[in-house]
N, C-alpha and C positions, 0 to 999 in steps of 0.2 A: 488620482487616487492610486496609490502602490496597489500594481493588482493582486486580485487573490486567487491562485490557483487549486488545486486537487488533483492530487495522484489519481489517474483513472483506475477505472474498476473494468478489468478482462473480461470482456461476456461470458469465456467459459472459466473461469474460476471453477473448481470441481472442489465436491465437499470431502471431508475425511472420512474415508474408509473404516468401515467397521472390520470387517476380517483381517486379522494379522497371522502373518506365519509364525510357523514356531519360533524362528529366530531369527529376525530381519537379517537381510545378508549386508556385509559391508559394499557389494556390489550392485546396493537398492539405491536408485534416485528417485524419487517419491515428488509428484507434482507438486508446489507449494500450495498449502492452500492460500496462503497470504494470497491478496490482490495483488498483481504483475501488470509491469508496462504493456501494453499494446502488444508489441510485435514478437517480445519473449517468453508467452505465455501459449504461443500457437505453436505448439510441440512437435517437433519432427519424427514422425516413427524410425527407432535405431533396430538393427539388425538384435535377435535375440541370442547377444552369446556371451551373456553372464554368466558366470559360475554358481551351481545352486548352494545353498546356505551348508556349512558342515554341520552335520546331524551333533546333538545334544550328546553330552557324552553317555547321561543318565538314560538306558532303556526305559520305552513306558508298555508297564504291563497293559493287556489286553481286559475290558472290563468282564472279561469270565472266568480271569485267575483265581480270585479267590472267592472261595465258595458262599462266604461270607456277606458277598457284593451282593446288591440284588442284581436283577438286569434291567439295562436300560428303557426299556418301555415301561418303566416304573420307577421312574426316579424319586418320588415323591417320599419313601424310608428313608433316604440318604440325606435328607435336609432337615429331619425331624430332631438332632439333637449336635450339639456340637462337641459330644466327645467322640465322635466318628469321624471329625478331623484329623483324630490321629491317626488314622488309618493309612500309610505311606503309596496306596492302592488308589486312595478317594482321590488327590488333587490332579491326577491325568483325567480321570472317568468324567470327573464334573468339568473340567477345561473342554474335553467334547463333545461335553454336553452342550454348554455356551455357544462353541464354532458349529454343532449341527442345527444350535435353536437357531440363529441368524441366518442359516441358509437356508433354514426352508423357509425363512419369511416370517416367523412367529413374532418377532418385533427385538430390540433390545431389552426390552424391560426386563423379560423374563432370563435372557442372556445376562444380563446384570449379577442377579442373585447366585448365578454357575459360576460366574466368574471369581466375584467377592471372595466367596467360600471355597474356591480353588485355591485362592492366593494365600486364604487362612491357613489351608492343610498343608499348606505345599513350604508354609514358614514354622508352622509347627515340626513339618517332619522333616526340615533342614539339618545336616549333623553340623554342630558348632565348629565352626573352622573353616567350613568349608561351605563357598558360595555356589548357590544353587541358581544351576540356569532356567530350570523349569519352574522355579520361580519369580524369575525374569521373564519370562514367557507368560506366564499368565498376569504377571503388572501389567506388561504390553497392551493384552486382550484386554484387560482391564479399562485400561487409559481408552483406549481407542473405543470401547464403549459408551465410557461415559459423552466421550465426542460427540458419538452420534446422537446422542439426548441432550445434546447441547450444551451439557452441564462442564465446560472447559476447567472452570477453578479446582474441578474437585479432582480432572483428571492430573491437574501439574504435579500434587503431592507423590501420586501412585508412580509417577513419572522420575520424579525426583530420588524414589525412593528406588527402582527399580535403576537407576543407572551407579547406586553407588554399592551394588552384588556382586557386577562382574569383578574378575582379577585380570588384570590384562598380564602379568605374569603367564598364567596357566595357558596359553595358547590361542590358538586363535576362533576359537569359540565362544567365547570370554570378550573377546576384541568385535567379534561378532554382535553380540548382546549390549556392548557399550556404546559402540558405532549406532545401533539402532536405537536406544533409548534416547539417545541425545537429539538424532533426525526427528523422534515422534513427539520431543519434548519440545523441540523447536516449533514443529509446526503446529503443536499446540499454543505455544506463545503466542504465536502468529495469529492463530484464529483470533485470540483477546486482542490482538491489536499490538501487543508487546511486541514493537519491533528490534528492538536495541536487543533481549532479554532472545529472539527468538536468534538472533544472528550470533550471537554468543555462544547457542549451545548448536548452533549449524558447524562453526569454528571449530567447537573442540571437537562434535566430531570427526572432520575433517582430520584433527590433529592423528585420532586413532587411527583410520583408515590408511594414512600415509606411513604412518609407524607402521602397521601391520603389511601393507601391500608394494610400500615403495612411491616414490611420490612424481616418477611417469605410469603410473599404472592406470589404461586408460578409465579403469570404474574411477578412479580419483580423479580424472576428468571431468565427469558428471556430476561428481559431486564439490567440482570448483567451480561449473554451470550454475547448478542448484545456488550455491553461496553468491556466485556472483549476481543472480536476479534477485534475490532479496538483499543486499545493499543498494541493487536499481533502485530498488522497493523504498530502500529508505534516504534513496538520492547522495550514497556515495558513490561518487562516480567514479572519482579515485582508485579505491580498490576495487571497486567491481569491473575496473577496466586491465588492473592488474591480473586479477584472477582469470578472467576471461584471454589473456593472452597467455599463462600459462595451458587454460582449456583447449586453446588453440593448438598449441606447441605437442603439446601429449596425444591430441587425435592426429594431427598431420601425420604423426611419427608411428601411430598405429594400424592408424586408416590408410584405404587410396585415396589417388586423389579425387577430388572432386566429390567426395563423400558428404553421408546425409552427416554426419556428425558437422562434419565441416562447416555447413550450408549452415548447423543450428548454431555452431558458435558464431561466424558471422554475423548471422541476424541479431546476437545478440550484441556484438560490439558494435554495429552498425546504429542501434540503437544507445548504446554509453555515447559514441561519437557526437550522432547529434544532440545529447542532452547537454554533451558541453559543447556545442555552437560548431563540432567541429564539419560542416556536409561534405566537404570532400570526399574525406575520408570514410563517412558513414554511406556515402554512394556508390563509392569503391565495394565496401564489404558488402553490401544490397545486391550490385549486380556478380559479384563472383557468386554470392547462395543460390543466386537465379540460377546459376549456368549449371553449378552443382545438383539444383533439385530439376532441370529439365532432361539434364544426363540420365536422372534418375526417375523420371515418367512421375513427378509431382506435382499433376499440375493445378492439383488446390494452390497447392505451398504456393507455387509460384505466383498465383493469382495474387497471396497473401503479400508477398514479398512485390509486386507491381505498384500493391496501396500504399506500402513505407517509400518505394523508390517515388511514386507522387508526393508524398509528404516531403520528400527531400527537395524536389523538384520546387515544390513551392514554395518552401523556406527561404529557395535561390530565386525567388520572383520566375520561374523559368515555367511560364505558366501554362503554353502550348504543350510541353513536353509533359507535365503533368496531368492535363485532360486528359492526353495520350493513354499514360500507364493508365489511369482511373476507369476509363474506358475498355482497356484490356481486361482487368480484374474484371469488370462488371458481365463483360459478358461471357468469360469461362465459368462462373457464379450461375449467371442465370441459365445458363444449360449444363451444368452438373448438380446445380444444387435447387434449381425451381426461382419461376419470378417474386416469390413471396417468402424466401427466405431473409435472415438476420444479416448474413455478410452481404446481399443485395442490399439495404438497407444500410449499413456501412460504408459502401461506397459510394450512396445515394448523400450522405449527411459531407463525405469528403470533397464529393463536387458541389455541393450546396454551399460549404465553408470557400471554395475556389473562388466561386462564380460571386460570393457577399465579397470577397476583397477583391473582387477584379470590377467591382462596380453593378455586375449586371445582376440587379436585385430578383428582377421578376423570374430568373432562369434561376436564382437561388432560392426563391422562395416555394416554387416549385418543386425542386429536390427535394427539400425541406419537408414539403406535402404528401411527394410519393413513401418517403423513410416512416413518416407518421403512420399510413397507414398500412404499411407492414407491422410497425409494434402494438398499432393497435388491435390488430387480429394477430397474433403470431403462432407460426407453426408448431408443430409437436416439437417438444425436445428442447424449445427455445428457453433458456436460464432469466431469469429475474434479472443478474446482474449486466446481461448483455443488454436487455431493454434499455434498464436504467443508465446503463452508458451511452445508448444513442440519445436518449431522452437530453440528457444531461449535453450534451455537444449541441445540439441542436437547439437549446435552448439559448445557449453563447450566442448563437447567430441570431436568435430573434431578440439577443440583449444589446447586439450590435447596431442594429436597426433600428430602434429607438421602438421596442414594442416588448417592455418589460414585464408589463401583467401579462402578457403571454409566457414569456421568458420563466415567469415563478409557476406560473401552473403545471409548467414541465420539470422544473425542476422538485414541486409537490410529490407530482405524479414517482418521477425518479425515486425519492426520499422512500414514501410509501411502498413502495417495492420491497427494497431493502431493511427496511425498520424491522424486521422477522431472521432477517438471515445474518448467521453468525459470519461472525470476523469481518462485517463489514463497516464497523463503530468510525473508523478514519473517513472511510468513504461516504460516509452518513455526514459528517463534521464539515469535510469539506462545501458539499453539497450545501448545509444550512450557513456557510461562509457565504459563499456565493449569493444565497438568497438576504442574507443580512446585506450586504452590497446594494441589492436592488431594492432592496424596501430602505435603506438609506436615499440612494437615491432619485426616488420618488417619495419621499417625506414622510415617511410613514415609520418615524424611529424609534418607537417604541417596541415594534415589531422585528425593526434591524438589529439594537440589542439584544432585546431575547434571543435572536436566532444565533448572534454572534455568541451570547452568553452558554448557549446551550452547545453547538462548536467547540468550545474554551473547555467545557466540561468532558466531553467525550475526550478529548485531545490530552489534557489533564490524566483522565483516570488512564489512558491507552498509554503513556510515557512519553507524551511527542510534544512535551513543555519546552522542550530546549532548541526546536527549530527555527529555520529563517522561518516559517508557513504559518507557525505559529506565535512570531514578535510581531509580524504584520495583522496577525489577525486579531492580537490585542489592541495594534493602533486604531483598527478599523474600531471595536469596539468603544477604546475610549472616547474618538468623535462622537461616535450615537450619544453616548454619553453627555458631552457637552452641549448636543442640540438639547438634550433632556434636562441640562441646567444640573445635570449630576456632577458636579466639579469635582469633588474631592474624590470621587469613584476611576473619574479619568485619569488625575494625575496619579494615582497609583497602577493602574493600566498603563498608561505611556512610560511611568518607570520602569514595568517590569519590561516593557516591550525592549527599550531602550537597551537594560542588559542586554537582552534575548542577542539582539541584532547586533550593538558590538560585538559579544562574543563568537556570533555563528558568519557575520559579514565583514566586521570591520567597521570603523569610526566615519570610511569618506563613503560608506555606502550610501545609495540615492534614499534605500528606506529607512535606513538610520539617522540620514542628515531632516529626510519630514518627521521623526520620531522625536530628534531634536528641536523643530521647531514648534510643534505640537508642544512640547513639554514647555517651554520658554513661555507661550502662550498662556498655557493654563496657568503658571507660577504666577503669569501676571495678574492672570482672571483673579487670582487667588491673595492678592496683594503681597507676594513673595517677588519684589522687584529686584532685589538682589541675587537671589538665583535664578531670575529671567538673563538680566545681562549677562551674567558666569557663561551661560549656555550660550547666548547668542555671541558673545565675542568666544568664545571655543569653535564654532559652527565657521564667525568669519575667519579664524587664524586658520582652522582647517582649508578653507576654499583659499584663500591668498598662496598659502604654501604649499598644496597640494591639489589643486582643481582648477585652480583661475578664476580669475574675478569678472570673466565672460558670461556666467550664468546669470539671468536675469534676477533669480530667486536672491543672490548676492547682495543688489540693490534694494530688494525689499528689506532684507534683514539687517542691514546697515542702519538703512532709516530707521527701522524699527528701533535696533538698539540705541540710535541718534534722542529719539523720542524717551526711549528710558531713562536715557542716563542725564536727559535734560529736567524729568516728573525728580528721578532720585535729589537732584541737586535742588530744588524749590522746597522740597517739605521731607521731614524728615518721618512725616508717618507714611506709613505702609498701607492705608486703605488702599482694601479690596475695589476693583471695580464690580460694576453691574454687570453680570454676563447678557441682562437685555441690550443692553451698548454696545458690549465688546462682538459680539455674534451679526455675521452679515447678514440684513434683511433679506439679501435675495438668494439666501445661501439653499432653500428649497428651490431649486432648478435643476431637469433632465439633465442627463449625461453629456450630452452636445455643450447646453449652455455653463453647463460649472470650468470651473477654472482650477487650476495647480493651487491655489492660497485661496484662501478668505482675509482681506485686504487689512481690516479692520481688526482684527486681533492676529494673526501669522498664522493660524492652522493650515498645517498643510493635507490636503484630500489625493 
């Protein structure tokens, strides 16, 4: 079965911030809150020598200018009528009003209404012609409000609308406000899952900060970091391996050596490296951050940066050397950070994943145990999304093991975490791929649908219809499908899969070439014998002239097509077969015992 994977979910994904400054500076790199790989999401603290924001051009009076105002331990006159809007006075007094309600704690709610009616006055008392930054500032507080009440759709418009004020003409307070509207618009995208939609408006800001600063200036650094971990995000490795090597370029040149800037871009090509298979090179950039962040007395980082150098280790079956590092992490973790912390428990699930491919079950099973119950008591401070990432890994290994009803209870458990917390729709999707999987196979497909159906759905509304993650997770679905005797529901599933996977893999890919076979099948299920053959002799011209006629799957499909094109030539009707016929009786079997085909009709699993 083409597997199915999921972009993991960072333990510390951090939520969006409610307080905004008055004018984001272009020299802001703002955590994403999208979900991040692994290793790029564990932030290196940089030295604080940012430039602070240039002040607004517009002075903001003081709320005891005018006499007129009340004062603020009574704000409750000010909200009584909205022709005091115009009041050129009102939109600074009620803006801090909003930033003083959210810091003493009083809730968003009531910051909501300060805000709204900020943005009113502060558009009413606009003079025509001339864009106003202070009302850019208060869309900001605005948007980033509504964030915090989770309410993201409503913040895109204030968003949207807030970044088409500035003048980038007017100087660089303008370039200011535009640079930031774009950063807060993106990572609101993000939250929704909009990942295409979020990196679009990362880009242009980007655009403005380079226009405005120069495009070695090391803040444009950070925020070719920033850009390069959400196309991680969205598995372009390509550019993000691009950008990250200009990030590179621009700290080397500002930094010394061996700096923390340094360490964190490594880390992060280290990780593009290995996504495209490359370990060498991704073990190289591992250990120069090492040496970088021991220069510099990091020695969480370094702990951090021991577990990826294991990851590399065992990607290269290099598995002594791996325990090694895992072993290292584990125990600077457990006397810096206590035996019952999250990252103990993460190294617990890496030696656990070691110890299941090096055979030795009972020493993985183990691990497995000690990780459990660290998440199942977990310390103060520990994130939802960190649990359900160990959850979720550790469920792989007891899917491995052939102990799947264990396998989906953790990955429940995972789900249910998450089901409440925004921006995690992808990660949710994945997760119920996964679990479609194993309720496939253990026979239970009524259930494998639904979860794949509801996956399809999240992924759908999130913009992530056009990926490889996503043509595979149609095929998955239309098999369920077929077990369920839903014929006509699959073949239009395996078509749409089919584009997906041309377009995003290619025609001689491994999930394209089962997407095609799958489809051939169902045609036939469906007494469409003549565009079964079209598919299966396209499938063999493609393996003859470009793959070789070495793979076994070759010779099923030969036969196969030998058998059609013998049914076409005896009768010239097209009856359907019976899908009780065409469907292998022993097609309900564990992971171990199923096979690449289902003999009897050509689905491939």
């Amino acid at each position: 079965m083409p597997g199915l994977v999921s972009v993991k979910t960072p333990p510390d994904a951090p939520p969006l911030r409610v307080s905004v400054p008055e004018i984001h500076s272009l020299t802001q790199t703002q955590t994403p809150p999208q979900t991040r790989p692994e290793s790029s999401i564990t932030r290196t603290p940089t030295p604080n020598n940012k430039k602070p924001p240039s002040p607004s051009p517009r002075s903001k009076p003081s709320p005891t200018r005018s006499a007129k105002k009340p004062q603020p331990d009574s704000p409750n006159p000010l909200l009584q009528a909205d022709a005091s809007l115009d009041n050129p006075d009102l939109g600074p007094f009620l803006l801090k009003l909003a930033r003083d309600t959210i810091a003493s704690g009083e809730g968003p709610s009531k910051a909501l209404d300060y805000a709204i009616r900020a943005s009113k006055s502060f558009e009413r008392c606009a003079v025509e012609g001339e864009p106003s930054l202070d009302l850019v500032m208060s869309l900001h507080v605005l948007a980033a409000i509504y964030c915090s009440l989770g309410r993201f759709d409503e913040a895109v418009p204030v968003l949207e609308r807030a970044i088409t004020v500035p003048d980038l003409s007017r100087g660089m307070d303008h370039a200011l406000a535009a640079f930031s509207g774009h950063m807060q618009l993106g990572d609101t995208y993000s939250m929704l899952g909009q990942v295409d939609k979020s990196i679009g408006c990362y880009e242009d800001g980007l655009k403005i900060q380079i226009e405005a600063l120069g495009e070695t200036d090391p803040r444009v650094g950070e925020t070719c970091r920033y850009l390069a971990e959400a196309h991680v995000q969205a598995m372009n490795f390509d550019k993000a391996e691009e950008l990250s090597k200009k990030t590179l370029e621009i700290h080397r040149a500002h930094s010394e050596p061996a700096s923390i800037e340094e360490a964190a871009d490594r880390r992060l090509m280290a990780l593009i490296c290995e996504a495209k298979g490359d370990y060498e090179s991704s073990l190289e950039h591992l250990v120069l951050a090492s040496m970088a962040m021991i220069a510099n007395g990091q020695d969480n980082e370094v702990a951090s940066i021991d577990i990826s150098i294991g990851n590399i280790y065992m990607s290269l079956c290099r598995f002594d050397e791996a325990v090694f590092s895992y072993q290292k992490a584990l125990t600077v973790f457990k006397s810096s950070k206590g035996d019952n912390h999250p990252s103990v428990a993460s190294v617990f699930v890496r030696l656990a994943d070691l110890y299941n491919r090096t055979g030795k079950l009972r020493e993985s099973k183990s691990y497995c145990e000690n990780a459990l119950r660290i998440y199942a008591k977990p310390v103060p401070g520990t994130t939802a999304e960190e649990i359900a990432g160990g959850l979720t890994e550790i469920s792989a290994i007891y899917e491995s093991v052939d102990e799947p009803e264990e396998a989906l209870k953790l990955l429940q458990r995972a789900m249910k975490l998450l089901e409440d917390k925004p921006g995690q729709q992808s990660t949710i999707a994945g997760i119920e791929a996964r679990m479609g999987v194993m309720f496939y196979m253990v026979g239970r497909y009524e259930e494998a649908r639904n979860s794949f159906e509801s996956a399809v759905t999240k992924l759908r509304s999130s913009g992530e219809r056009k990926s490889a993650f996503f043509g595979v997770l149609l095929n998955q679905m239309g098999l369920a499908c077929v077990q369920l005797f839903k014929i006509d529901e699959a073949a239009e599933l395996f078509e749409e899969a089919r584009t997906i996977l041309e377009q995003e893999c290619g025609p001689c890919n491994q999930d394209t070439l089962g997407v095609y076979s799958n489809l051939a099948a169902t045609y036939d299920a469906m007494g469409r014998v003549d565009d079964a053959i079209e598919i299966l002799e396209y499938v063999l011209k493609l393996r003859e002239e470009k793959l070789g006629i070495a793979n076994p799957d070759f010779e099923d499909e030969k036969k196969r097509l030998g058998e059609l094109l013998k049914e076409a030539g005896k009768s010239r009707s097209k009856k359907a077969k019976s899908l009780e016929n065409l469907i292998d009786n022993n097609s309900k079997r564990t992971k171990k015992e199923s096979t690449k085909r289902w003999p009897g009709l050509g689905f491939r699993i």
